[in-house]
N, C-alpha and C positions, 0 to 999 in steps of 0.2 A: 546529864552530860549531852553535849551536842551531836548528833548524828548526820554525816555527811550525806546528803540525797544519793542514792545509788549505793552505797557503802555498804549494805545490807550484806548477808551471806550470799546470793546471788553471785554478787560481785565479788568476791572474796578474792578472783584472781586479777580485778582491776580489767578496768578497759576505757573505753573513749568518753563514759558518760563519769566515772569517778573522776577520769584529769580535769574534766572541765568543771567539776564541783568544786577541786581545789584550786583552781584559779592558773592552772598550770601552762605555765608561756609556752611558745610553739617552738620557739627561740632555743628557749632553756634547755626543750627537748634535744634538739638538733645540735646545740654546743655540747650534751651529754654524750651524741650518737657520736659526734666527730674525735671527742675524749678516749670514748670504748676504742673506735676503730684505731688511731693511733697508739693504744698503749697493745693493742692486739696485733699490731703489724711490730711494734718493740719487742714482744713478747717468741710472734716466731722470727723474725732474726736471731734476738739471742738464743732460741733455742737451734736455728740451723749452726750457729758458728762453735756453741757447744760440740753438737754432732761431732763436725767437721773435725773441730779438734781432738777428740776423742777417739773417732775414729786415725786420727796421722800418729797419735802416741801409742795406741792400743800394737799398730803393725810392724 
């Protein structure tokens, strides 16, 4: 079976020398980072308007 340079248990937690083994676009990165940050700013919205509401039926 093929073993990725860096991949070793060392690396077990992944870092800058495993992404460049797999061939990993810088791009790819940064359309992922942009993904996270948008669905984590959906995330607390929904959760303040929860609150909100909760909070106006609860009183």
């Amino acid at each position: 079976m093929y073993k990725l340079p860096g991949a070793g248990v060392g690396a077990a937690g992944g870092g800058v020398g495993t992404l460049a083994a797999t061939g990993a676009d810088v791009g790819w990165w940064i359309a992922v980072g942009v993904v996270l940050l948008v669905l984590g700013t959906a995330a607390v919205i929904a959760a303040h308007r929860r609150t909100k509401r909760l909070a106006r039926s609860g009183s």
